[in-house]
C-alpha positions in Angstrom: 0.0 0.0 0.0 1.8 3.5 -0.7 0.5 6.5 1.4 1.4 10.0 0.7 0.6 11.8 3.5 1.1 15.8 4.2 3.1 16.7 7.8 2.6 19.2 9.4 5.9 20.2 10.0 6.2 19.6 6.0 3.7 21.9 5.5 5.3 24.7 8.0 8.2 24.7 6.0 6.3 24.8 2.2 4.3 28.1 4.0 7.2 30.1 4.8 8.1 29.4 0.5 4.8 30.7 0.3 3.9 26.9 -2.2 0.9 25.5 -1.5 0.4 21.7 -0.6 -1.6 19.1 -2.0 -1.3 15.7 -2.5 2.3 14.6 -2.6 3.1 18.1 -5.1 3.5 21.8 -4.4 2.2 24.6 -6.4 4.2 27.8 -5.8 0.8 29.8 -7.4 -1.0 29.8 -4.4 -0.1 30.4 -1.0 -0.5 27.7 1.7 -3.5 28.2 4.2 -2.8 26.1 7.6 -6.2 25.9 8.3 -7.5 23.9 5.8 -7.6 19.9 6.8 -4.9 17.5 6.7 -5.6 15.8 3.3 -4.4 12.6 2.5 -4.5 10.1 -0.5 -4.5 6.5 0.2 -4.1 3.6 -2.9 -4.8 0.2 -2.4 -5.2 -2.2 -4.8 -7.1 -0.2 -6.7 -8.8 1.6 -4.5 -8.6 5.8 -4.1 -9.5 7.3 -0.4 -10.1 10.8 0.5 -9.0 11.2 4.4 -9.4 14.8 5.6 -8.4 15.6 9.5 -8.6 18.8 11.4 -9.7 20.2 15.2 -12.6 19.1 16.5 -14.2 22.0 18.2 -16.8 20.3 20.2 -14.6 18.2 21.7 -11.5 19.2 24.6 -8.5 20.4 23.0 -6.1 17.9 20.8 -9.1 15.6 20.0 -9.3 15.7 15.8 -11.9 14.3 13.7 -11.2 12.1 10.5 -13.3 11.7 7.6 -12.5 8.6 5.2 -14.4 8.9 1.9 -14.5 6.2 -0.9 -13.3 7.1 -4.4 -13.9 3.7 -5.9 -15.7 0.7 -5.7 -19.1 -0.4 -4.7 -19.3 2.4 -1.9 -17.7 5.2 -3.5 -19.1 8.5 -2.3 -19.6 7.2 1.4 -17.7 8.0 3.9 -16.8 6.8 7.4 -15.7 9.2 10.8 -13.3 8.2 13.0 -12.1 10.4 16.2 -8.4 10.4 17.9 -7.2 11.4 20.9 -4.5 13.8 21.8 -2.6 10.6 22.7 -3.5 9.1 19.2 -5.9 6.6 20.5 -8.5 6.1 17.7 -12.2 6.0 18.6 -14.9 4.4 15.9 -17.8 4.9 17.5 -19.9 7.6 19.7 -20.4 4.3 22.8 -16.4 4.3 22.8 -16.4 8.2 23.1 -18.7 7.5 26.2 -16.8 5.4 27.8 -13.7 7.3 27.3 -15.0 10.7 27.8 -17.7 9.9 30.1 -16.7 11.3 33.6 -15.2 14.5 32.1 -18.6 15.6 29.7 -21.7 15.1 28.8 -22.0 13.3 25.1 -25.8 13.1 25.1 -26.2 15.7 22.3 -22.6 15.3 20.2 -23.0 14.0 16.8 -20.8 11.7 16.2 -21.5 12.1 11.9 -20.8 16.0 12.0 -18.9 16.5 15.4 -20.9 18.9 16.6 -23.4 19.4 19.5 -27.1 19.6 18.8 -28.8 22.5 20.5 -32.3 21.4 20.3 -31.2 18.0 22.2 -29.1 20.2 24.5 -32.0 22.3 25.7 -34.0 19.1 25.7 -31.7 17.3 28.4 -31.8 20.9 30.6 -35.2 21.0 30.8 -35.5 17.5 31.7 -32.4 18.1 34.5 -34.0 21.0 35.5 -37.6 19.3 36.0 -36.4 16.4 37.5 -34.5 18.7 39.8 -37.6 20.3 40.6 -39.5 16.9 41.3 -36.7 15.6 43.9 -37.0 18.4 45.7 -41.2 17.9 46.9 -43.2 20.8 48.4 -43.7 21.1 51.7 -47.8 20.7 53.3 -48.0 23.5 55.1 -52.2 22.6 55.9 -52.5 21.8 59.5 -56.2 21.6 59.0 -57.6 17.9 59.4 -59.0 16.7 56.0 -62.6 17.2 55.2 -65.0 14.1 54.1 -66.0 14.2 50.4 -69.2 12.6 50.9 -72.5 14.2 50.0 -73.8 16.0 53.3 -75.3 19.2 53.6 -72.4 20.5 56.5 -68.7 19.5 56.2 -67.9 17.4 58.7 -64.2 16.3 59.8 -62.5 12.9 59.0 -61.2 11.5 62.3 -57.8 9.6 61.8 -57.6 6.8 64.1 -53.7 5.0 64.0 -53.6 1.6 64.8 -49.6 2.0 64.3 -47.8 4.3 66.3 -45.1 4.5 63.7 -47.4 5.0 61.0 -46.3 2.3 59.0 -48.7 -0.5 57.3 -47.6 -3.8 58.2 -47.4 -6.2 55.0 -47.7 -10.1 55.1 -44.5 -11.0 54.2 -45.8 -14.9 53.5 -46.3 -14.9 49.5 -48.9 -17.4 48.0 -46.5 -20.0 46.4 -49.0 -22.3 45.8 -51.4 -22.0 43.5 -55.2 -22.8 43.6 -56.3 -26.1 42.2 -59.7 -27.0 41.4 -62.2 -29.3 43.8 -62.9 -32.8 43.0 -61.4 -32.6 39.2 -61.3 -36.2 39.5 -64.4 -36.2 38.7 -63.9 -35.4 35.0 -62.0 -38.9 34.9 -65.3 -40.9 35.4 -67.2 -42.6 32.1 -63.3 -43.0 30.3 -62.6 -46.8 29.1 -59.8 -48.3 27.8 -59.2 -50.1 25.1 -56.4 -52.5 23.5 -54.8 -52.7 20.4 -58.0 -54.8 19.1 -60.4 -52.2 19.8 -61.6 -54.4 23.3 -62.3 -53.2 26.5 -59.5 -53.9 28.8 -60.6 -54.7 32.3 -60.0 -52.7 35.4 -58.4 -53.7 38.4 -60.3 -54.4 41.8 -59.6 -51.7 44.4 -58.6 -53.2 47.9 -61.6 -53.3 50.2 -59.3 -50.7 53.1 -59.1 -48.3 49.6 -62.6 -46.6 49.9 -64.0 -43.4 48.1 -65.2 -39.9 49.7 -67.2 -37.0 48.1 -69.8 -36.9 46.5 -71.3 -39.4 43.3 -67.9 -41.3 43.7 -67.3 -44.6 42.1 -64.5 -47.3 42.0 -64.1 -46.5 39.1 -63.5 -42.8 39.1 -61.1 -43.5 42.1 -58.9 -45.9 40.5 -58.6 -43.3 37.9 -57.4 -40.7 40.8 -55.1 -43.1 42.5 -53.0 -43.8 38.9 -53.0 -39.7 38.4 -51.8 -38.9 41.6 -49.0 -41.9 41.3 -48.1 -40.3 37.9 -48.1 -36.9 38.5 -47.0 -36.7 42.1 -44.0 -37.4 44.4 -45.6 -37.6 47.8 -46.9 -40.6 49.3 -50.6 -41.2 49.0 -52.2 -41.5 52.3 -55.5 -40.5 51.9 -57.8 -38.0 53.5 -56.5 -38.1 56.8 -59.3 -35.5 58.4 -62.0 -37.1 59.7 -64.0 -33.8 59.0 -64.0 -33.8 55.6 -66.7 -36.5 55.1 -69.0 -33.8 56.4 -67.7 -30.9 54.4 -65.3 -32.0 51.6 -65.4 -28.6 49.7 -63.7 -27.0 53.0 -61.9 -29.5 54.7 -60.3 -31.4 51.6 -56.5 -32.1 50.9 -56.4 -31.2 47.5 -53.0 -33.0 47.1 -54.6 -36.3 48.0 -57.1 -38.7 46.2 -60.4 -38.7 47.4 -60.4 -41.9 49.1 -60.1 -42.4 53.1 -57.6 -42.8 55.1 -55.9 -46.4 54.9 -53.2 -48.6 56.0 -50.8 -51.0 54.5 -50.5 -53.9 56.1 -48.1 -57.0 55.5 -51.0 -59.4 54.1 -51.3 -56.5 51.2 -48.2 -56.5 51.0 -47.7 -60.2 50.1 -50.6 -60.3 48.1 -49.0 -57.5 45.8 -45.5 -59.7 45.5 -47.6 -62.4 44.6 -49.5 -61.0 41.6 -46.4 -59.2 40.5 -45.1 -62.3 40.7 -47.8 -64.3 38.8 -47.7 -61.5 35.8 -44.0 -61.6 35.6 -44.0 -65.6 34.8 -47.0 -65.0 32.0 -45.3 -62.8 30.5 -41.9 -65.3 30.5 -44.0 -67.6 28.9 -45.3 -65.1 26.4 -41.8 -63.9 25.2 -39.9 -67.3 25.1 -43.2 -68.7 23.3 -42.5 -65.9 20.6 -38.8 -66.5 20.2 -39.4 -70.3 19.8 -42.2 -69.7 16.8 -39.7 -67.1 15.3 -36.8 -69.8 15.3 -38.9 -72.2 13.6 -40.0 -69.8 11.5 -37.1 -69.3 10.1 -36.2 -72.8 10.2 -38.9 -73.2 7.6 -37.9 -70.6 5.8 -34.2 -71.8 5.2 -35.3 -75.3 4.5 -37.7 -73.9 2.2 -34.7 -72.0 0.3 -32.3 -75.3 0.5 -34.7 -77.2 -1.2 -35.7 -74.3 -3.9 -32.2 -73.9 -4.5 -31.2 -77.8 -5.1 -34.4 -78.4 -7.3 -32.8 -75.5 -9.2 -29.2 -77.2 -9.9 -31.0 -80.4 -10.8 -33.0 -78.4 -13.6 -29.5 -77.1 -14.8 -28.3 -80.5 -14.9 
């Protein structure tokens, strides 16, 4: 890349001959004017750009503004802004400016595209100082007098304020509602629903324990077999039951909504034989299912590669 850039010192000396600077060659026709921008020309691969630099008035002293423009290409005509710092730092954005210059003034109304402050957001952000000033500071109540009731009545009468608080503040309850409110007895929506197998038949339902009994009212086995297998599904706490004896009186207000509606019950060891033994029984039906299945799948395909053997010999003896 080959830069030809004008110095300032460069340019110092061309003014005292009284040339005049541009690009890379000096004109002695004109004279020199040292407030004109820096201008530079910059060719890359093809590629012509303008950069002009000078002061930046809006900002504190030392801090100059760039402007890059495109001679060629696809942009050509646009141009970027960049900002640098007495130090040389460069800045490509106005957030970058904010955090740099931040603490020492306020950027609210600088434009970062012309490098100038815009005086209708300046007086925008002092009224809205000013205001807010005016807000924070609250005026005083001077009225002593005791407020007056605004109901309809022919004589004003006072407003007595009675203080249950002598420090005037309003206790809250500090105890949120976590849990939310869940509807009564929406068990009930589970009665009427069958199931039915793979062959469109009605599978049959268990037999509820005789300790397992329902509570409520218009409950059915059924409907509470279908609230036992919810509450195993969709719940992590044990299932005892409605332990208050109360609610077969009132169920709407003394029900345990995170319980089935059945009553209280306890498992004993007999039940709990009872269950090992059915487990038991179901686990060995279904042994005999599965090993029944792989024995007709290896004689199927017994048959089937006999069936090939003899297709294939009956084939070399019609080649023969």
């Amino acid at each position: 890349m080959n830069e030809l850039r004008v110095d300032s010192r460069f340019t110092e000396s061309l003014e005292s001959e009284g040339r005049e600077v541009s690009g890379s060659r000096a004109s002695p026709a004109a004279a020199f004017n040292p407030k004109d921008p820096q201008l530079f020309l910059q060719r890359d691969s093809g590629r012509n750009m303008e950069r002009k630099r000078w002061e930046c008035s809006a900002l504190p002293n030392g801090w100059k503004r760039e402007e890059v423009t495109r001679k060629s290409g696809l942009s050509a005509g646009k141009s970027d802004v960049y900002y640098f710092s007495p130090t040389g730092k460069k800045f490509r954005s106005k957030p970058q400016l904010v955090r740099y210059l931040g603490n020492s003034m306020d950027l609210s109304s600088f434009d970062f595209r012309t490098g100038k402050m815009l005086m209708s957001k300046l007086n925008k952000n002092r009224q809205r100082l000013r205001f807010d000033h005016g807000q924070s500071k609250g005026k005083p109540d001077l009225n002593t007098s005791l407020p007056v009731r605004q109901t309809a009545s022919i004589f004003k009468q006072p407003v007595t304020k009675v203080t249950n608080h002598p420090s005037n503040k309003v206790k809250t309850d500090t105890q949120k509602a976590v849990e939310q409110p869940r509807q009564l007895f929406w068990e009930k929506k589970l009665s009427g629903l069958n199931t039915y197998d793979i062959a469109e038949e009605l599978v049959k339902t268990m037999d509820l324990p005789k300790g397992v009994q329902g509570v409520g009212p218009g409950y059915t086995d059924k409907t509470l077999l279908s609230a036992l297998a919810s509450a195993l599904h969709t719940s992590s706490a044990p299932i005892t039951g409605q332990l208050s004896a109360a609610v077969e009186k009132n169920p709407g207000v003394w029900l345990n909504t995170t319980q089935p509606l059945c009553k209280a019950f306890m498992v004993t060891d007999e039940d709990i034989r009872k269950q090992e033994d059915l487990v038991y029984s179901v686990r060995k039906r279904l042994e005999e299912a599965l090993m029944a299945d792989m024995l007709a799948h290896i004689e199927e395909a017994a048959t089937e590669a006999k069936s090939l053997k003899e297709e294939s010999s009956d084939e070399e003896m019609e080649s023969v």
